[in-house]
C-alpha atoms as a printed R data frame, in Angstrom:
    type eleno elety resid chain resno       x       y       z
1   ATOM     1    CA   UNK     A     1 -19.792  -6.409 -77.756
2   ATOM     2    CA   UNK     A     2 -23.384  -6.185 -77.783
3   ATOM     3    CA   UNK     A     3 -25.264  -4.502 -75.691
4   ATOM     4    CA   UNK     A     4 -26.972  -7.674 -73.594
5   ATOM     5    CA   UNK     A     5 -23.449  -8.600 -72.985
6   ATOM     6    CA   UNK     A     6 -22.532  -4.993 -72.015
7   ATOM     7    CA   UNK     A     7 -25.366  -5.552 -69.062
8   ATOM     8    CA   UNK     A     8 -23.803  -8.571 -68.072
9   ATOM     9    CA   UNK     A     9 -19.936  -7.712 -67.732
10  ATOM    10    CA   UNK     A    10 -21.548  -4.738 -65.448
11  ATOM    11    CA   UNK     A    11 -22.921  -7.396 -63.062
12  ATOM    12    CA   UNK     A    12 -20.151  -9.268 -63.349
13  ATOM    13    CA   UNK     A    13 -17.750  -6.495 -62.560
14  ATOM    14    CA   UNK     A    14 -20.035  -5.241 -59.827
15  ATOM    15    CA   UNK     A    15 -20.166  -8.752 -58.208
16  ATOM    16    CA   UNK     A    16 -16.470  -9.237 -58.339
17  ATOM    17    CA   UNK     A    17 -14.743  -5.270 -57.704
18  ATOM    18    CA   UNK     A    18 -15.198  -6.509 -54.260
19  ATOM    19    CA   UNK     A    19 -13.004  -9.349 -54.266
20  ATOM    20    CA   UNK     A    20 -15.703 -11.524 -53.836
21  ATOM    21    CA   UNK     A    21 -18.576 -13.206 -55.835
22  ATOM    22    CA   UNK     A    22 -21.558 -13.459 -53.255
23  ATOM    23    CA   UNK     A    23 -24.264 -16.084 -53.793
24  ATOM    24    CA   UNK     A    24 -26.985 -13.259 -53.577
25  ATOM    25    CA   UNK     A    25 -25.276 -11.428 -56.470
26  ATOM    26    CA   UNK     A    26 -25.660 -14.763 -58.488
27  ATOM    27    CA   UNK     A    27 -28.892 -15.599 -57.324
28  ATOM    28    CA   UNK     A    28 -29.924 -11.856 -58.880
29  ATOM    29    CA   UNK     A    29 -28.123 -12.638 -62.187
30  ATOM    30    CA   UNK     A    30 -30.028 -15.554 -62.404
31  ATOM    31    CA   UNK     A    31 -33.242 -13.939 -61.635
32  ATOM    32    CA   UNK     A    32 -32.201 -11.560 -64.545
33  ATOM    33    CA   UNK     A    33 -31.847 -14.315 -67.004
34  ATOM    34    CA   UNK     A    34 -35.059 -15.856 -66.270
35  ATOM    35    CA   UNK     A    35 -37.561 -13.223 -65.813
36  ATOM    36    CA   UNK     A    36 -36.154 -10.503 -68.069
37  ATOM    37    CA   UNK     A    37 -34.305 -10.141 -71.731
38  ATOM    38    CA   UNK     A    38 -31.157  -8.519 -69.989
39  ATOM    39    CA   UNK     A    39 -28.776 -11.170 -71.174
40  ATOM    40    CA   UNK     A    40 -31.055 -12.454 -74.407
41  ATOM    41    CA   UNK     A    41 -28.983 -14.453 -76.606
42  ATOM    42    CA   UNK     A    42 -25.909 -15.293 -73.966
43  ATOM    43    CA   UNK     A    43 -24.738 -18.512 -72.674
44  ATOM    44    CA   UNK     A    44 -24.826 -16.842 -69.012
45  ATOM    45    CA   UNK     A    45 -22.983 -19.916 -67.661
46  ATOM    46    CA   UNK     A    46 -20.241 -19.904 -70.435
47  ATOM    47    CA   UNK     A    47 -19.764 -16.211 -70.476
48  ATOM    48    CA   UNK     A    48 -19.145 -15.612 -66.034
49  ATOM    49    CA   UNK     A    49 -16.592 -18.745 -66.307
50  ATOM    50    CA   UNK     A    50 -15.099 -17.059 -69.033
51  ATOM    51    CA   UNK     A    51 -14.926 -13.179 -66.816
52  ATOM    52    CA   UNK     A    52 -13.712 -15.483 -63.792
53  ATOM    53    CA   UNK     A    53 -10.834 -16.729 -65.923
54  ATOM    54    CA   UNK     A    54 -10.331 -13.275 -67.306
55  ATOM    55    CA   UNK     A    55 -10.075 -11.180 -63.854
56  ATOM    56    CA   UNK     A    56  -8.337 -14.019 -62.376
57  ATOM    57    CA   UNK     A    57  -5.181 -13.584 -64.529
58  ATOM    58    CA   UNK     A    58  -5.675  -9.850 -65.000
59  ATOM    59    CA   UNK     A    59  -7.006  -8.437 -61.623
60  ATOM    60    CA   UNK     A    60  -7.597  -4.932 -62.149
61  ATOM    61    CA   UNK     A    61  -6.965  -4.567 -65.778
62  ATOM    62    CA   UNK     A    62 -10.338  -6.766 -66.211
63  ATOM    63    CA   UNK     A    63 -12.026  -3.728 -64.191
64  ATOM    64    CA   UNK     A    64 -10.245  -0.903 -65.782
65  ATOM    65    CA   UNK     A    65 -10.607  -2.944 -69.569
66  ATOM    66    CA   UNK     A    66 -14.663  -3.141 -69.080
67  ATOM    67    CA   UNK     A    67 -14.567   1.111 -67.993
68  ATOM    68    CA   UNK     A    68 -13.248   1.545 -71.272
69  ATOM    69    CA   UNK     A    69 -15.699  -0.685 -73.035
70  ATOM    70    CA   UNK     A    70 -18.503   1.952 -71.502
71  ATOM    71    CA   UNK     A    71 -16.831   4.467 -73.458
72  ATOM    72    CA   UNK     A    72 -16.542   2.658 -76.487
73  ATOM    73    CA   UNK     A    73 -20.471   1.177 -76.985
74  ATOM    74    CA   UNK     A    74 -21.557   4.739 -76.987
75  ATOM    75    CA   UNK     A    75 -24.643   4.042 -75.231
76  ATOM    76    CA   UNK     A    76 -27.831   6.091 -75.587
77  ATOM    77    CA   UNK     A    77 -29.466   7.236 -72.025
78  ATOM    78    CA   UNK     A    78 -31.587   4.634 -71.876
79  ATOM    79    CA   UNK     A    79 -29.125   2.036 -71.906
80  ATOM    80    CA   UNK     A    80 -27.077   3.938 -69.824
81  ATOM    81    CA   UNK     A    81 -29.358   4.261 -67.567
82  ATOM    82    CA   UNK     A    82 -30.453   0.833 -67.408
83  ATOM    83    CA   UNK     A    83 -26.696  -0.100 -67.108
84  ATOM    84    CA   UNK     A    84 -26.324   1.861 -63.743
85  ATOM    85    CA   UNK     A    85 -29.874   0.333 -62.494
86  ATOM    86    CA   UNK     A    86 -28.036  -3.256 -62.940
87  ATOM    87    CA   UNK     A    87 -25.095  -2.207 -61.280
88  ATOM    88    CA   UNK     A    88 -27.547  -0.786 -58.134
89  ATOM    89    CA   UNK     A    89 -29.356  -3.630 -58.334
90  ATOM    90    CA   UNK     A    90 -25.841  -5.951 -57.594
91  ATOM    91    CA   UNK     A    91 -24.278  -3.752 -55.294
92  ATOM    92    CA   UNK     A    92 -27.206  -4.080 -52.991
93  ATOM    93    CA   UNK     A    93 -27.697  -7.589 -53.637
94  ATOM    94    CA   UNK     A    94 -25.450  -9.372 -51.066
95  ATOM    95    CA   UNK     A    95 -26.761  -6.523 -48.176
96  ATOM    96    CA   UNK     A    96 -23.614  -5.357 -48.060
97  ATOM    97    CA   UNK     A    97 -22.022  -2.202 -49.778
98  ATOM    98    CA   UNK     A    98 -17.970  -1.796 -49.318
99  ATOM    99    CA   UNK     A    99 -16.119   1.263 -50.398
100 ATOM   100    CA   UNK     A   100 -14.668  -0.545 -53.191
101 ATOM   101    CA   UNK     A   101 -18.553  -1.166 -54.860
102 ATOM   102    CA   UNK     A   102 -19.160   2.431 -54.389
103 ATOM   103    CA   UNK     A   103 -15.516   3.617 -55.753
104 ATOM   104    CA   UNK     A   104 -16.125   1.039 -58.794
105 ATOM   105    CA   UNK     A   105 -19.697   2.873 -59.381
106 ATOM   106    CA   UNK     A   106 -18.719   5.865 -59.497
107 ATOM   107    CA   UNK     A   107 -15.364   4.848 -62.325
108 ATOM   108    CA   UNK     A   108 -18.893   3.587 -64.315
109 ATOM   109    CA   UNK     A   109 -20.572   7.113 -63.593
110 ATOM   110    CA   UNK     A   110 -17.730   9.148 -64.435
111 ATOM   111    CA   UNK     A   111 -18.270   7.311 -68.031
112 ATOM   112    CA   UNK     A   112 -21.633   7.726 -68.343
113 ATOM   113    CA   UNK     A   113 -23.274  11.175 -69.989
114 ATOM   114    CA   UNK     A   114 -26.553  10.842 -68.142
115 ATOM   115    CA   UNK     A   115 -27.352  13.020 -65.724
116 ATOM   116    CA   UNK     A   116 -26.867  12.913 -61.971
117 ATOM   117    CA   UNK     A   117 -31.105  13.924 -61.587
118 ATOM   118    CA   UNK     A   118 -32.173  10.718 -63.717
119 ATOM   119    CA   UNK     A   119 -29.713   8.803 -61.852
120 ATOM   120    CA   UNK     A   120 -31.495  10.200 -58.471
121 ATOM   121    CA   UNK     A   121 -34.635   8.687 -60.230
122 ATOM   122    CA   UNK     A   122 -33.461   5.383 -60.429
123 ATOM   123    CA   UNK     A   123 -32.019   5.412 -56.847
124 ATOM   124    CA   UNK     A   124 -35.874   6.268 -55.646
125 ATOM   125    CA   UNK     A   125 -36.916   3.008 -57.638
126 ATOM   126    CA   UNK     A   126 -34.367   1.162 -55.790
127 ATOM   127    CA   UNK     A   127 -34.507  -0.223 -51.980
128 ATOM   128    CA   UNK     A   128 -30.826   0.619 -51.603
129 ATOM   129    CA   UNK     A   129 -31.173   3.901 -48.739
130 ATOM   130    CA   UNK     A   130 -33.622   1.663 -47.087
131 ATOM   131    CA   UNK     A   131 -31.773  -1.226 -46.843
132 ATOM   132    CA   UNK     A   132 -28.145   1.111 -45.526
133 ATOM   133    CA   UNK     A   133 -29.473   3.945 -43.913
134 ATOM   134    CA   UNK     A   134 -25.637   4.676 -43.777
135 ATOM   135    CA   UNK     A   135 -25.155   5.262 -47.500
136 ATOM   136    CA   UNK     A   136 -26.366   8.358 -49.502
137 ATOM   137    CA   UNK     A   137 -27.142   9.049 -52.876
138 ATOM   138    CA   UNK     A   138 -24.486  11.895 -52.939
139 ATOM   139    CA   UNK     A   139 -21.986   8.535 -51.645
140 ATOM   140    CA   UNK     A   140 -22.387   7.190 -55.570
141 ATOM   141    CA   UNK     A   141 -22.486  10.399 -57.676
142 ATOM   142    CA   UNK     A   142 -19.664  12.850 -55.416
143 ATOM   143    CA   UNK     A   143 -16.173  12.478 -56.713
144 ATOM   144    CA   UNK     A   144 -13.995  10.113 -55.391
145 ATOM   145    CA   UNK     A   145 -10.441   9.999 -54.115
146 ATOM   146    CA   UNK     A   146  -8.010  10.431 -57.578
147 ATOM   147    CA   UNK     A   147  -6.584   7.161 -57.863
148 ATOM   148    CA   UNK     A   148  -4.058   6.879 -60.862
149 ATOM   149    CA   UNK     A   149  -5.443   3.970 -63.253
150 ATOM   150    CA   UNK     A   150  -2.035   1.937 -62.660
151 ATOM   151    CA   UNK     A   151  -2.375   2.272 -59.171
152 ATOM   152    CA   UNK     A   152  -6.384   1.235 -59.391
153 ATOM   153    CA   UNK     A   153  -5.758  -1.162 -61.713
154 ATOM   154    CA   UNK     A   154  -3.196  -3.326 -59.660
155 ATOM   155    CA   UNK     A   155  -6.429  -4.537 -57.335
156 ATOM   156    CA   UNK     A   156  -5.476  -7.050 -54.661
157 ATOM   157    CA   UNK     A   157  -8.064  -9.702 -54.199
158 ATOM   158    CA   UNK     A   158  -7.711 -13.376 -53.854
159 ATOM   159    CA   UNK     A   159  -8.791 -15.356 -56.769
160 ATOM   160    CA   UNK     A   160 -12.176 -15.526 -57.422
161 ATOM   161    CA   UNK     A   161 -13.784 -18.577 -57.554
162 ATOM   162    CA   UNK     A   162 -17.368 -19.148 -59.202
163 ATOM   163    CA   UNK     A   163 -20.023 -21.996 -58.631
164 ATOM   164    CA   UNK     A   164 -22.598 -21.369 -60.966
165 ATOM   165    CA   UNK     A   165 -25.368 -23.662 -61.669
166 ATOM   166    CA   UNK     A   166 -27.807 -21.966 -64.244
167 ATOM   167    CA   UNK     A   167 -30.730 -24.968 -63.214
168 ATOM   168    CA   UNK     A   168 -30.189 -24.184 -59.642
């Protein structure tokens, strides 16, 4: 997996960890694709139908399968950093931030080398502690509850469904 594609299960994950995709989450993905290289060389479209399908039969195990992929693509700061801005970036999106978005950042942080200082940096960039005055930087980078992978991994959430029009 490249690492374009790498940038684009994040979104996706972020988007769906939830339970559900919001339209302000796809709106953003969009708005990704068009004004940036993010997701160069990816049939956008083609590639969220295909994560829908995927987390739709295997819940969880989608989630816990793209942690592991972190691990594996032995990212450089840069791109790790970049990878946590993009999952910011969607958990804010929809205006809304549940426990499980902040739980699923911080499974991507634990993976991630960088440290929690340049991650402070990015969350300065971002309008996220305007936005929720409730929510603190320390709410993403503090560890959270241990939940067993099995137990994580068996997610309840109702199917996800996805209408996704790349020329809206």
């Amino acid at each position: 997996m490249d690492f374009n594609e790498l940038l684009l299960q994040t979104a996706f994950c972020c988007m769906s960890c939830d339970g559900n995709i919001a339209e302000e989450e796809l709106i953003l993905v969009k708005q990704f694709a068009s004004s940036s290289t993010l997701f160069e060389g990816l049939d956008i479209e083609k590639k969220l139908n295909e994560y829908v399908t995927e987390i739709n039969e295997k819940r969880g195990a989608f989630l816990s399968g793209y942690i592991k992929k972190i691990v594996s693509a032995a990212l450089n700061e840069e791109q790790e950093l970049n990878l946590a801005k993009i999952a910011i970036q969607i958990i804010e999106a929809d205006n809304k931030i549940e426990y499980s978005e902040i739980s699923f950042f911080k499974r991507i942080r634990n993976k991630l080398n960088v440290s929690d200082e340049k991650l402070l940096e990015i969350f300065k960039d971002e309008t996220l502690f305007n936005k929720f005055p409730d929510v603190r930087p320390d709410d993403f980078l503090q560890p959270d509850i241990y939940v067993p992978e099995e137990e994580w991994m068996d997610v309840r959430f109702e199917e996800i469904k996805l209408d996704l029009d790349m020329k809206r």
